[in-house]
C-alpha positions as CSV (number, residue, x, y, z in Angstrom):
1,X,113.1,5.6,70.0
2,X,114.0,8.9,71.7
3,X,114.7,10.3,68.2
4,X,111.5,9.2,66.9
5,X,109.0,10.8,69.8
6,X,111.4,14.2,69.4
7,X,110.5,13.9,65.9
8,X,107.1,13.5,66.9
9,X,106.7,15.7,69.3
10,X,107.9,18.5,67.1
11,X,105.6,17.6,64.2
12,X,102.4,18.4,66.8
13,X,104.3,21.1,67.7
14,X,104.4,22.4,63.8
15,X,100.6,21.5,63.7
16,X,99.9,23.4,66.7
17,X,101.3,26.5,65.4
18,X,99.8,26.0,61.7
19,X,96.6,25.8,63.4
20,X,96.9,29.0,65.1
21,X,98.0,30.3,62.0
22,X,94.9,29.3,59.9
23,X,92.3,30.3,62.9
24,X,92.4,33.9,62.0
25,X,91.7,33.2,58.5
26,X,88.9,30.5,59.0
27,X,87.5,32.9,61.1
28,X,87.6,35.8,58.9
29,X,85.8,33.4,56.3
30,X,83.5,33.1,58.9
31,X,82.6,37.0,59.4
32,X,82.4,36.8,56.0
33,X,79.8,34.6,55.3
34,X,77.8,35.7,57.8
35,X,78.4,39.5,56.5
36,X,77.2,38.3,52.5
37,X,73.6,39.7,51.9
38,X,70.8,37.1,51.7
39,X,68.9,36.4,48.8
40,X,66.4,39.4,47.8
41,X,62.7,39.1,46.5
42,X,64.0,41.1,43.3
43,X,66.8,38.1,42.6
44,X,63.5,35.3,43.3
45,X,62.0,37.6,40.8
46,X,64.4,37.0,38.1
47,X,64.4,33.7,38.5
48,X,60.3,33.1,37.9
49,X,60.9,35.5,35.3
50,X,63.2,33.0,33.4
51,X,61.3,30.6,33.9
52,X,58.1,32.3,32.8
53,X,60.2,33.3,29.8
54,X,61.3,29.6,28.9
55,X,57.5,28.3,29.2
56,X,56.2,31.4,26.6
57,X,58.9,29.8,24.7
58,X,57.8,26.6,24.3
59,X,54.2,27.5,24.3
60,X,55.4,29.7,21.3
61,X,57.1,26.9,19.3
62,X,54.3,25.0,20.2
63,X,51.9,27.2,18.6
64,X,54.1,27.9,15.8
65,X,53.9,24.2,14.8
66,X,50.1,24.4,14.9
67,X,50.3,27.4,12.7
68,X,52.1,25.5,10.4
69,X,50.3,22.4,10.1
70,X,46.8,24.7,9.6
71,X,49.1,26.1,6.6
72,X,49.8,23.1,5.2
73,X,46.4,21.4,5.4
74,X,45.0,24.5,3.8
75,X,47.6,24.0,1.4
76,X,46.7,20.6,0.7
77,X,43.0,21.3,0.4
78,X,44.1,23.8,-2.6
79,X,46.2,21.7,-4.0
80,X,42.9,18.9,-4.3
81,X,40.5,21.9,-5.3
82,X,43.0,22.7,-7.9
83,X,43.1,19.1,-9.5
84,X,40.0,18.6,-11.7
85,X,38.7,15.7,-13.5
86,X,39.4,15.3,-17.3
87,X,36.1,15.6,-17.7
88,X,35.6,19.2,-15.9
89,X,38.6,20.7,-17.6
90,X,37.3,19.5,-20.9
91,X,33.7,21.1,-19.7
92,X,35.7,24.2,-18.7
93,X,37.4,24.4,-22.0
94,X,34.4,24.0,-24.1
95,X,32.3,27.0,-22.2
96,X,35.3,29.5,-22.2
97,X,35.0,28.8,-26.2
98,X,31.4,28.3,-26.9
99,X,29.5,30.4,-24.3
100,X,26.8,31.3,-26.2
101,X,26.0,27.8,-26.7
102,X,26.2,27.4,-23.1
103,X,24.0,29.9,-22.0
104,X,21.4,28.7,-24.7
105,X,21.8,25.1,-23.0
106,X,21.0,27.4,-19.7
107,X,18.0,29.1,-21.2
108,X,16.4,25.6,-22.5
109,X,17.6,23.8,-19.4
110,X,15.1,26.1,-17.2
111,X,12.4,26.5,-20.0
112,X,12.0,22.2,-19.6
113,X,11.4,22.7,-15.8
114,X,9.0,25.3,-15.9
115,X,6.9,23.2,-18.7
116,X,7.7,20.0,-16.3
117,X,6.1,22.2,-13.6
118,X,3.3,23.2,-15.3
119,X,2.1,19.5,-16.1
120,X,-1.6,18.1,-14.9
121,X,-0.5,18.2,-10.9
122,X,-2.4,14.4,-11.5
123,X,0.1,13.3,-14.2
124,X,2.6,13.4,-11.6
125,X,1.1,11.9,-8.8
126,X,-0.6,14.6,-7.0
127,X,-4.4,15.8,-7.0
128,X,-6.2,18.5,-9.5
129,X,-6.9,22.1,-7.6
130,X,-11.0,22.6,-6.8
131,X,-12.9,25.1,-8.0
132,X,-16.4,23.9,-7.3
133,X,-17.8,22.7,-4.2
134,X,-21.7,21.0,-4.8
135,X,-23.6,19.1,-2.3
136,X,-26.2,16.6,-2.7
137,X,-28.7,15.5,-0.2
138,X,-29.5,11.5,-0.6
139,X,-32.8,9.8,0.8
140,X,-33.4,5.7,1.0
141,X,-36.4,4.4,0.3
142,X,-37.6,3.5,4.0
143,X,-34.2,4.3,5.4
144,X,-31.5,6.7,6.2
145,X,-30.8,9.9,4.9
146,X,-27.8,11.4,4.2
147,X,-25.5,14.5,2.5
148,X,-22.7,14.2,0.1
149,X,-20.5,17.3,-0.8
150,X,-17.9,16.9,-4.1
151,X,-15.0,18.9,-4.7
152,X,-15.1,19.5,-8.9
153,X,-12.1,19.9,-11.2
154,X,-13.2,23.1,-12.9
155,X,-9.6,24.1,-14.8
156,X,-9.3,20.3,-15.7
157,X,-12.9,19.8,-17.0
158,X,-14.5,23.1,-17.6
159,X,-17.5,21.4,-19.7
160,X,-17.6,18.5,-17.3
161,X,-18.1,20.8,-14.6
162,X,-20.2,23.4,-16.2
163,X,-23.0,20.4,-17.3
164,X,-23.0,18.8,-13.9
165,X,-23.6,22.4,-11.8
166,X,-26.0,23.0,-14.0
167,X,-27.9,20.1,-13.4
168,X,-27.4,20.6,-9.8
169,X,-29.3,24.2,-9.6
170,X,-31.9,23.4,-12.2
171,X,-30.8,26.2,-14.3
172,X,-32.5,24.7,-17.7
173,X,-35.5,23.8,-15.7
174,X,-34.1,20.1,-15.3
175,X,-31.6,18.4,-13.3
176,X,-30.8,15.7,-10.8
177,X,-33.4,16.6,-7.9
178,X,-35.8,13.7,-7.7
179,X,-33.7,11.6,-10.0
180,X,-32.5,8.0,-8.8
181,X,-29.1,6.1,-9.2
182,X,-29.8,3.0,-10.8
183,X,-26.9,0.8,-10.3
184,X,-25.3,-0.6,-7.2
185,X,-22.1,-2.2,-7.4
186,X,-20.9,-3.3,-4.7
187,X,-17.7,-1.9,-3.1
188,X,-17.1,-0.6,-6.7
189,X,-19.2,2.0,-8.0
190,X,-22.9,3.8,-7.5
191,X,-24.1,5.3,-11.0
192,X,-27.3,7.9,-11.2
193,X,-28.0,10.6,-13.3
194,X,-30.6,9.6,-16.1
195,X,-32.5,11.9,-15.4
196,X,-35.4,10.9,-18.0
197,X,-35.9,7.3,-17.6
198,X,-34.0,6.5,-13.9
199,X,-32.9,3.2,-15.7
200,X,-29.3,4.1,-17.2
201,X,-30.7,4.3,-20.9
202,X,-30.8,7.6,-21.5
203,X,-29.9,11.0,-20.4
204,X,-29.9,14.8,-21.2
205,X,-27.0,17.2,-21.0
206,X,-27.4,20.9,-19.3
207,X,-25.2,22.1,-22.9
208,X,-28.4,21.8,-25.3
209,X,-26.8,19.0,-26.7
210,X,-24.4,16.0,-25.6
211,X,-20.7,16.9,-25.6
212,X,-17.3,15.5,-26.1
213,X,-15.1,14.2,-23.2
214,X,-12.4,15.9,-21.9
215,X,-8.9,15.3,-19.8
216,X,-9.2,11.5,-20.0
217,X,-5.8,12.0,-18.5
218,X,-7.0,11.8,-15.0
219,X,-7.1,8.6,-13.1
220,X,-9.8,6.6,-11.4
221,X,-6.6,6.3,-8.3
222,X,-8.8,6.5,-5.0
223,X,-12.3,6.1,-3.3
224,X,-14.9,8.2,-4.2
225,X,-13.6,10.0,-7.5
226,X,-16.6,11.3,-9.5
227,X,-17.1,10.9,-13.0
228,X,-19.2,11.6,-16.7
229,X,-20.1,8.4,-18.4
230,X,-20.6,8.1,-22.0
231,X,-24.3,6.8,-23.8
232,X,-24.4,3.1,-23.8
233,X,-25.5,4.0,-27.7
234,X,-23.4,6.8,-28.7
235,X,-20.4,5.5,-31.1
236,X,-18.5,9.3,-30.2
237,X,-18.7,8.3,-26.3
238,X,-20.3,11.9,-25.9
239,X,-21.8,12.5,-22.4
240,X,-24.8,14.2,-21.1
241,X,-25.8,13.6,-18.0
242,X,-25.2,10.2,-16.5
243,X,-22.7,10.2,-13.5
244,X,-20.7,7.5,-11.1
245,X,-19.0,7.8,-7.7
246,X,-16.4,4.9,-6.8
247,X,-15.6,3.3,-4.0
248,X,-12.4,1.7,-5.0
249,X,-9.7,2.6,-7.7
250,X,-10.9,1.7,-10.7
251,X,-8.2,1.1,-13.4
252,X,-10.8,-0.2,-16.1
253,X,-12.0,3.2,-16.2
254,X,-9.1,5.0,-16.5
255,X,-8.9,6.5,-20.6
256,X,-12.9,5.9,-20.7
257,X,-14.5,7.7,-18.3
258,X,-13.9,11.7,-17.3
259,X,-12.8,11.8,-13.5
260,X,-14.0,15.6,-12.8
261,X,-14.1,15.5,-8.9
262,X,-13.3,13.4,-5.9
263,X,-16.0,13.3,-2.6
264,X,-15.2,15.8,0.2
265,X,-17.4,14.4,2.3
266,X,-20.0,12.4,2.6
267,X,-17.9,8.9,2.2
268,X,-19.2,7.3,5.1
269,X,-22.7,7.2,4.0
270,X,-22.1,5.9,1.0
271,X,-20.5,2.7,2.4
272,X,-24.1,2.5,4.2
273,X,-25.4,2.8,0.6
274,X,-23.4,-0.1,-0.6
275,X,-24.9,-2.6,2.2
276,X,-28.4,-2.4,0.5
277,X,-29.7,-5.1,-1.4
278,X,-29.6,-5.3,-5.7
279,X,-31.3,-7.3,-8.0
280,X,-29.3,-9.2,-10.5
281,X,-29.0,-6.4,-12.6
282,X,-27.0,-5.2,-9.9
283,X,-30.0,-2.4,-9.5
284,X,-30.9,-1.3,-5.4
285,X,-34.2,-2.5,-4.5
286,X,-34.6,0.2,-2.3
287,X,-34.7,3.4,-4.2
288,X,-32.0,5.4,-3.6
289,X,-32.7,9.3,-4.2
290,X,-31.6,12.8,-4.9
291,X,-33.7,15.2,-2.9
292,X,-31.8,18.2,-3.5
293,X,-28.8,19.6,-4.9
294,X,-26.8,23.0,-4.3
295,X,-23.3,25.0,-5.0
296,X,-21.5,26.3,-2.5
């Protein structure tokens, strides 16, 4: 036991010493952590700086990778302009060797819509240009009174036209002031212009002499059209004077009868007209009169 505390004893003895042998050094290590320089703002610098660096870096690839997928849609899109159908390379084939045939094709192509284009504007659904504008004043017999104005169709139906102004202004001396309209259909048609018997049997043309009809093309397609009737006695269906206004389309007539203007206005009064009483002859039994006429 006395050997063992000498033993001891010397051993914290030993560690006594080595302690006092190591205090100089720790402290030195001290002084000389305390004497290293802090951190500077330059070194904090650097260090946003690298990262700054590694985020344009990734932003870069990023953007690269966009770049590249634009590329290769465009690509792509080339690649499906660049593949035709059989039938445009065999198209493509035959102009590069017969162009003139081509631009003759052309040529004929754009000569077809301009005659297309310069069709009866009626043949293809629409309505003939005006030229005339004539106005007729209307009395009934113990009644109302009332003014009618007509829009006529002078480039479709220049003779049409011509006769019927004619009779309006009393140019020949004799016309369709005083005359009567004889027949009374109701919600269908009003017919006038004999002007020598006022019964629908005869008639006299402003042209010295009855004349053919003309543009049978255009359609009986809406209310109050305007057209030339033929002679109930003439075989050649030639007209002179007698007239109709409708008040509904009227397909029967369509190929018959020459439609050389529509009413401008004036429509409501004639649905007053077409209230009056007829006979069974379908003739008013109050007289239905043409004071005066005019062209505007």
């Amino acid at each position: 036991m006395h050997v063992s505390q000498c033993s001891i004893s010397a051993l914290k003895t030993k560690s006594k010493k080595d302690k006092e042998d190591k205090s100089p050094e720790v402290a030195e290590m001290k002084v000389d952590d305390s004497s290293s320089p802090a951190p500077s703002k330059n070194a904090k610098a650097e260090k946003v700086g690298v990262k700054d660096k590694k985020k344009v870096k990734v932003n870069g690839k990023v953007l690269q990778k966009k770049e590249e997928k634009k590329e290769r849609r465009k690509e792509r899109k080339k690649e499906k302009e660049n593949v035709s159908s059989p039938a445009m390379i065999c198209l493509k084939t035959f102009c590069r060797n017969h162009y003139l045939i081509c631009a003759i094709s052309v040529v004929s192509l754009a000569f077809l819509i301009a005659l297309y284009m310069s069709v009866d504007a009626l043949d293809r659904g629409g309505a003939p240009k005006v030229t005339d504008y004539v106005s007729m004043k209307i009395k009934v017999e113990g009644g109302s009174r009332g003014t009618v104005v007509f829009g006529l169709y002078g480039q479709h139906c220049p003779k049409t036209v011509q006769n019927f102004v004619m009779l309006c202004t009393q140019q020949k001396g004799y016309g369709y002031i005083n005359s009567r309209f004889f027949m009374l259909l109701p919600n269908h048609f009003l017919m006038g212009g004999d002007i020598v018997n006022n019964d629908g049997t005869s008639g006299k043309s402003a042209l010295d002499e009855p004349f053919e009809g003309e543009n049978l093309k255009l359609k009986h397609q809406t209310k109050g059209n305007i057209g030339m009737v033929s002679l109930k006695d003439n075989e050649d269906s030639k007209r002179s004077s007698q007239f109709y206004i409708t008040m509904k389309e009227m397909k029967e007539f369509d190929g018959k009868s020459v439609v050389f203007g529509h009413v401008i206005d004036g429509l409501y009064f004639l649905e007053t007209l077409h209230r009056l009483p007829v006979d069974e002859n379908f003739k008013p039994l109050q007289n239905i009169t043409i004071v005066s006429a005019a062209v505007h």
